[in-house]
C-alpha positions in Angstrom: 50.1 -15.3 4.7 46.9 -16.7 4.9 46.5 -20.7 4.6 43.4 -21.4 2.5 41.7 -24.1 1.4 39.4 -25.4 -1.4 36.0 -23.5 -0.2 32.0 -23.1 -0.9 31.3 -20.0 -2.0 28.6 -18.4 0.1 26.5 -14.9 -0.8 28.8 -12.9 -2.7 27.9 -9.6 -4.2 26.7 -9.6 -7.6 26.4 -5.8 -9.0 27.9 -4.0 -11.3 28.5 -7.2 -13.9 25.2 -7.7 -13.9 23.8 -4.8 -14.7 26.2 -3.8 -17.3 25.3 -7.2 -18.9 21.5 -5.9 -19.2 22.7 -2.7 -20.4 25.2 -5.0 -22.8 21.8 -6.7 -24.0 20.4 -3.5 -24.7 23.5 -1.9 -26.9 23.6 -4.6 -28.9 19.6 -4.4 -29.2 20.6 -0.7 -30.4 22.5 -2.2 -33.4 20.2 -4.7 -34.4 21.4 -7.4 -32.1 18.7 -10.1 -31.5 19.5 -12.6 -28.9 18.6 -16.2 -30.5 18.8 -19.4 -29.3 20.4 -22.6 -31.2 23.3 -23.3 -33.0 25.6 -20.7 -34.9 29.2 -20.4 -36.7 31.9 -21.6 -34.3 29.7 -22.9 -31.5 27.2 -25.3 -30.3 25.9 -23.4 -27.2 22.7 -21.2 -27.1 22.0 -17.6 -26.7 23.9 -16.7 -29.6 23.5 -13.2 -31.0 22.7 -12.1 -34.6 23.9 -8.2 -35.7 22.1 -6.5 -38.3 23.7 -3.6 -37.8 26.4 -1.0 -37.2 28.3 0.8 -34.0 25.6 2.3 -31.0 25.2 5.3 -31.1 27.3 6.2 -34.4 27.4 5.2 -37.8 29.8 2.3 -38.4 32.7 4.4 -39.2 32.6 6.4 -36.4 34.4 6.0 -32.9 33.3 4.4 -30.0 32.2 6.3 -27.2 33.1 5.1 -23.1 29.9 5.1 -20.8 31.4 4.3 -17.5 33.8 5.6 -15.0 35.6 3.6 -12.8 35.5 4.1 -8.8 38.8 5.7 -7.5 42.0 4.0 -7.5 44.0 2.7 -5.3 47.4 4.3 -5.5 49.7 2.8 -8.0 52.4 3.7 -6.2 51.8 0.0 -4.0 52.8 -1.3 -6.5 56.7 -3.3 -6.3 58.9 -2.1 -8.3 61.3 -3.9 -10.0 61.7 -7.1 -12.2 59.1 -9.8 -12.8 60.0 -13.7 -14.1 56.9 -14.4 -16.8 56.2 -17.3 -18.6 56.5 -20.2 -16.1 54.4 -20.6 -12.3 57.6 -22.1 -11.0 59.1 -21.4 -7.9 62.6 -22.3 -8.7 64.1 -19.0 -9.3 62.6 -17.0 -5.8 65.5 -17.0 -4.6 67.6 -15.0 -7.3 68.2 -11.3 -6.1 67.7 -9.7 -9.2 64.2 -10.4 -8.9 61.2 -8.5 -6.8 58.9 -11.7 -7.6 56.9 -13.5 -10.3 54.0 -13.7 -12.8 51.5 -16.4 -11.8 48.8 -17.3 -14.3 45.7 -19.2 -14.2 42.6 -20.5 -15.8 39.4 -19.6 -13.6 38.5 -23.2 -15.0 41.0 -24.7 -12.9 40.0 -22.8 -10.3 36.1 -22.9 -10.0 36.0 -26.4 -11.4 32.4 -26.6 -10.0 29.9 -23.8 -9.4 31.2 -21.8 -5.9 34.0 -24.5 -5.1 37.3 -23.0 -5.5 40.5 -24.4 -5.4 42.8 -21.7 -4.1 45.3 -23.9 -2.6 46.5 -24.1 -6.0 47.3 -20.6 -6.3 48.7 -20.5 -2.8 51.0 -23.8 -3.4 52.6 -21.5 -6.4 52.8 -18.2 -3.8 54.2 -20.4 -1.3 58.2 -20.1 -2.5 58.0 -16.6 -3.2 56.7 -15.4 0.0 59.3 -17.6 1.6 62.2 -15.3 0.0 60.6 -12.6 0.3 59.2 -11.5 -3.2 56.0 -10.2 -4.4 53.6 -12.1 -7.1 51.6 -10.6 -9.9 48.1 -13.0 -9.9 46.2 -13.4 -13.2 43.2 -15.2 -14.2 42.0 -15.3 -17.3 38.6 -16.4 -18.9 40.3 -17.3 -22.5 43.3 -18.8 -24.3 45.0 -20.5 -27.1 45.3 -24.3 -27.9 48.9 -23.1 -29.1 49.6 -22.7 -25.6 48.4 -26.0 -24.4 45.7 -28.4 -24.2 44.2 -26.3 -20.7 44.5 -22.9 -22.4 42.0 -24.1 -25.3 39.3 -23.7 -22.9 39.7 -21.4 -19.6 36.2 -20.3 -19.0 34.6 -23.3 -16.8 32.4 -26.1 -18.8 29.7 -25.2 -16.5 28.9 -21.5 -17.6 28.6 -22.8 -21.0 26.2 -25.3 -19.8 24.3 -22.7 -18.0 23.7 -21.4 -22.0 26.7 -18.5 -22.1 27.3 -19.3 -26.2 31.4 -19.5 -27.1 33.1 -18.7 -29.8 35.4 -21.4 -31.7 38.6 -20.3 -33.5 41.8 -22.4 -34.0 40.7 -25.0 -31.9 40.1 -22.7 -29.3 36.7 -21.8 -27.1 36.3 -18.5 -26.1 33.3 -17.0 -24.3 31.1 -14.4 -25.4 32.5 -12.0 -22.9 28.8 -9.6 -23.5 26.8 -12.6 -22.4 24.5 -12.0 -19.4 25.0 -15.1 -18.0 28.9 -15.4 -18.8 28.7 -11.7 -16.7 26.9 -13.2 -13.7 29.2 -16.3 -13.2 32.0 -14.1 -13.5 31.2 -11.7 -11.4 30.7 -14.4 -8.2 33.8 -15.3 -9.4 35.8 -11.8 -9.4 34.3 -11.1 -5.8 35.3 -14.7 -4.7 39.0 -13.9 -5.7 38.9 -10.7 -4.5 37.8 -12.2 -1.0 40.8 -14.4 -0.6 43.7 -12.1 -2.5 42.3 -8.7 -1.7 45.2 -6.9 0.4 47.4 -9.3 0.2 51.1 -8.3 1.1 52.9 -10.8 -1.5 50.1 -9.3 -4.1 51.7 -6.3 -5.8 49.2 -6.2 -8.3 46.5 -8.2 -10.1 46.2 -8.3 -13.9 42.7 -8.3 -14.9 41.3 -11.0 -16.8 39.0 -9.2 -19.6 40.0 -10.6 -22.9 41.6 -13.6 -24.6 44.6 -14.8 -22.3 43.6 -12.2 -19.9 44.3 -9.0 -22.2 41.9 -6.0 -23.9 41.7 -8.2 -27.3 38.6 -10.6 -26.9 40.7 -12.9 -29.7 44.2 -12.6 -29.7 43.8 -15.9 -32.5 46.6 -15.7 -35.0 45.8 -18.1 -37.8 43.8 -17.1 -40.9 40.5 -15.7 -40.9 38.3 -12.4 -40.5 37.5 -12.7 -36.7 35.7 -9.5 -36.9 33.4 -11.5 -39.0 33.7 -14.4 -37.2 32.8 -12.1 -34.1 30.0 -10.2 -35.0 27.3 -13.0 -35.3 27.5 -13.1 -31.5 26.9 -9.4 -30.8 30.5 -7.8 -31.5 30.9 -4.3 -32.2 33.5 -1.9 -30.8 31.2 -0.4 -28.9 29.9 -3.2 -26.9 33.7 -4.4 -26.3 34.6 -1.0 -25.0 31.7 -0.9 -22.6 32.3 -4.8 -21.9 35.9 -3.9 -21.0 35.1 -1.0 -18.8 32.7 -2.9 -17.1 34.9 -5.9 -16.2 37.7 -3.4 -15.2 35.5 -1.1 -12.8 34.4 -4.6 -11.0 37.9 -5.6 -10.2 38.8 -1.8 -9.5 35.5 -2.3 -7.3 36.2 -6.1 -5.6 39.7 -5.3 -5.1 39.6 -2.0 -2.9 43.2 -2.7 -1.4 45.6 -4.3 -4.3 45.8 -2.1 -7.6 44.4 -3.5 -10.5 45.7 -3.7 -14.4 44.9 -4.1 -17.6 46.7 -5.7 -20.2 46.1 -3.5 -23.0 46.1 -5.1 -26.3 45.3 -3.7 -29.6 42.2 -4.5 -28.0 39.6 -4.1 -31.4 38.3 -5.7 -33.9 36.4 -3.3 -36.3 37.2 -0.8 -38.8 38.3 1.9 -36.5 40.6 0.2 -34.5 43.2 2.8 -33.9 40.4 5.7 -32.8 39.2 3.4 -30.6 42.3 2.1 -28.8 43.1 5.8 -28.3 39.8 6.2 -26.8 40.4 2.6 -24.5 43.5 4.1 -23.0 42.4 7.6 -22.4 39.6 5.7 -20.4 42.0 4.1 -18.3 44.3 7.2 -18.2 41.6 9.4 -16.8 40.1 7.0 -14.5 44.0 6.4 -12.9 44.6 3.0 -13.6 48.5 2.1 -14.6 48.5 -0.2 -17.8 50.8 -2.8 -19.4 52.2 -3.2 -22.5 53.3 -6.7 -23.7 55.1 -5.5 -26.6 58.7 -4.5 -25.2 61.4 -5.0 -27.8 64.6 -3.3 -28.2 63.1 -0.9 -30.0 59.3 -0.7 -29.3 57.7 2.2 -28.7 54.5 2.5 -26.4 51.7 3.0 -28.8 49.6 6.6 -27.9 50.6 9.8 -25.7 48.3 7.8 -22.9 50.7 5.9 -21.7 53.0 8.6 -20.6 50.4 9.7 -18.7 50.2 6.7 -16.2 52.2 4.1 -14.7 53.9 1.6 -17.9 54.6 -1.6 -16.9 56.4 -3.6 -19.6 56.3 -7.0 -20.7 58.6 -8.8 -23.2 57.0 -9.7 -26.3 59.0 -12.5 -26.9 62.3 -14.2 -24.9 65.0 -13.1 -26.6 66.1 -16.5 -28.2 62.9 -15.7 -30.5 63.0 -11.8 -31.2 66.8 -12.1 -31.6 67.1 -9.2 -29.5 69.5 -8.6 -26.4 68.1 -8.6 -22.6 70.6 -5.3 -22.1 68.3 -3.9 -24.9 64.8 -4.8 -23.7 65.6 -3.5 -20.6 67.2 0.0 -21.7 64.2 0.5 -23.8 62.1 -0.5 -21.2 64.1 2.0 -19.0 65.0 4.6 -20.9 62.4 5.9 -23.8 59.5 4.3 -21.6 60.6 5.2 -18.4 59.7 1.8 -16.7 60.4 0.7 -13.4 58.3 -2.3 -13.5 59.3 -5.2 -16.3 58.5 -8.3 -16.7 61.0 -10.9 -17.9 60.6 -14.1 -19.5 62.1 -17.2 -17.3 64.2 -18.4 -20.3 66.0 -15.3 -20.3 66.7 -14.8 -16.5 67.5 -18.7 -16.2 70.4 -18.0 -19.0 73.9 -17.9 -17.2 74.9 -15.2 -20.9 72.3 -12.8 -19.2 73.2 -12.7 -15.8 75.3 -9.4 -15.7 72.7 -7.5 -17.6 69.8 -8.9 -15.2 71.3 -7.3 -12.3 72.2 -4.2 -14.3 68.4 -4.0 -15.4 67.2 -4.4 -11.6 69.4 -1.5 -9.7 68.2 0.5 -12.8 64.5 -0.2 -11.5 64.9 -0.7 -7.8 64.0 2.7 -5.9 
């Protein structure tokens, strides 16, 4: 593998984020979306947006309709199959052999710190054990989180885009960026095409999980404390149709940066507004049709996978919670994962592979996977 250092960025291609944030701008104008400047609910940055309005292009009831299609796929079928430790970027389980590799998380603010300086050595430090034995890694960045998860995760978009004027969002002690925002697009973009220059092709890479939403996933606020936050949203420019277009444009850039190592969303509920359901359905027919596989972080014993999309493409299941919480068995996730949704990619949280009770039904759940 590739030894790489904290770098300079240099001239990186900025397209397709940026002119999907102009045409963004110009959805939200069709709803009554005025771009202000000063302070509004929930944040103290400028460039906030104020909506008058209802859905582009429909009446507020309506569906959303997709805009985009995404550039053709690499083939899913480079992807690793078997099962993936979540929860955790150690390196102290690489060696177990019911495992095909890891889940390894970050915040793009710990790794552009500073406009075009990246610190990938501290991705690489957290490959390092796993390409040592062998394994694969799953890389995600993501561009928002939740104080719940720690003092880092309250704020994972850089300080310097928001001082560049990309307003935030504040909910439960959380900042989150206004994912629309022209200039939020532009930094992100450098930023996608900078990852994609050090990780694209990778061997150890069997995937990368796009970072669109809150903690990487379709939802732009996966918040769960009280409170409307489709209220709270749609003083900044939110409507269903502008987060569908948002989320199609983020996901044809990675499809675009990353030409050699497949690509995934984490699909969420994913909406905010009254139509929620007609548009998820419409979300992961989008993906469907444009070939990407998707994952679904909602495997229980008895979960089902949410629309007839998903047995159209490549499922790859996450736990909802480690079992210790959802009081269910591993030997259960996994034949549900296995069996109704016909999985061979699952990923497993490290609490529950580290427990000595779950050892037989680990290595049970990965011959069941393993081609």
């Amino acid at each position: 593998m590739k030894h790489r250092r904290m770098t300079h960025r240099g001239t990186l291609r900025r397209t397709s984020l940026l002119t999907t944030a102009a045409i963004l701008i110009g959805a939200a104008a069709l709803v009554g979306v005025a771009l202000t400047s000063g302070s509004g609910p929930g944040s103290s940055h400028t460039g906030q947006a104020q909506v008058a309005g209802g859905e582009r292009g429909h009446s507020a009831a309506g569906p959303v309709v997709t805009t985009h299609l995404a550039a053709e796929f690499v083939p899913e079928t480079l992807i690793a199959h078997g099962i993936y430790e979540f929860g955790s970027n150690s390196g102290a389980d690489a060696n177990n052999p019911a495992l095909v590799g890891t889940t390894l998380t970050f915040d793009w603010s710990q790794l552009e710190p500073e406009p075009g300086i990246f610190d990938w050595a501290r991705v690489e430090q957290a490959i390092a054990p796993w390409a040592a034995a062998g394994k694969h890694v799953i890389l995600r960045v993501s561009t928002g989180g939740e104080a719940s998860w720690g003092s880092a995760a309250a704020n994972e978009t850089p300080n310097w885009v928001y001082a560049q004027g990309a307003p935030s969002v504040n909910d439960s002690g959380s900042t989150l960026p206004v994912y629309w925002n022209a200039t939020f697009l532009q930094d992100y973009d450098s930023f996608i095409a900078a990852f994609a220059t050090q990780f694209n092709g990778d061997p150890v890479a069997s995937f990368i999980e796009m970072g669109i939403g809150d903690g990487g996933e379709t939802l732009p606020d996966t918040q769960e404390g009280p409170g409307n936050r489709y209220a709270l949203w749609t003083p900044y420019g939110y409507s269903d149709a502008v987060w569908l277009q948002t989320i199609e444009t983020i996901s044809t850039t990675y499809r675009n940066d990353f030409t050699l190592t497949p690509v995934v969303p984490l699909v969420d509920s994913s909406f905010l507004g009254p139509n929620r359901q007609q548009d998820y359905t419409t979300l992961t027919s989008w993906f469907v049709t444009n070939g990407f596989p998707m994952q679904y972080d909602g495997l229980t014993a008895k979960s089902k996978l949410p629309n007839a999309s998903w047995g159209q493409t490549t499922a790859i299941m996450e736990q909802r919670n480690p079992t210790s919480t959802s009081g269910d068995t591993l030997a259960g996730d996994c034949a549900n994962a296995t069996g109704p949704n016909d999985s061979k990619v699952i990923l497993i949280y490290r609490s529950d592979i580290d427990n000595p009770a779950n050892a037989l039904a680990l290595r049970s759940c990965a011959n069941s996977v393993l081609p």
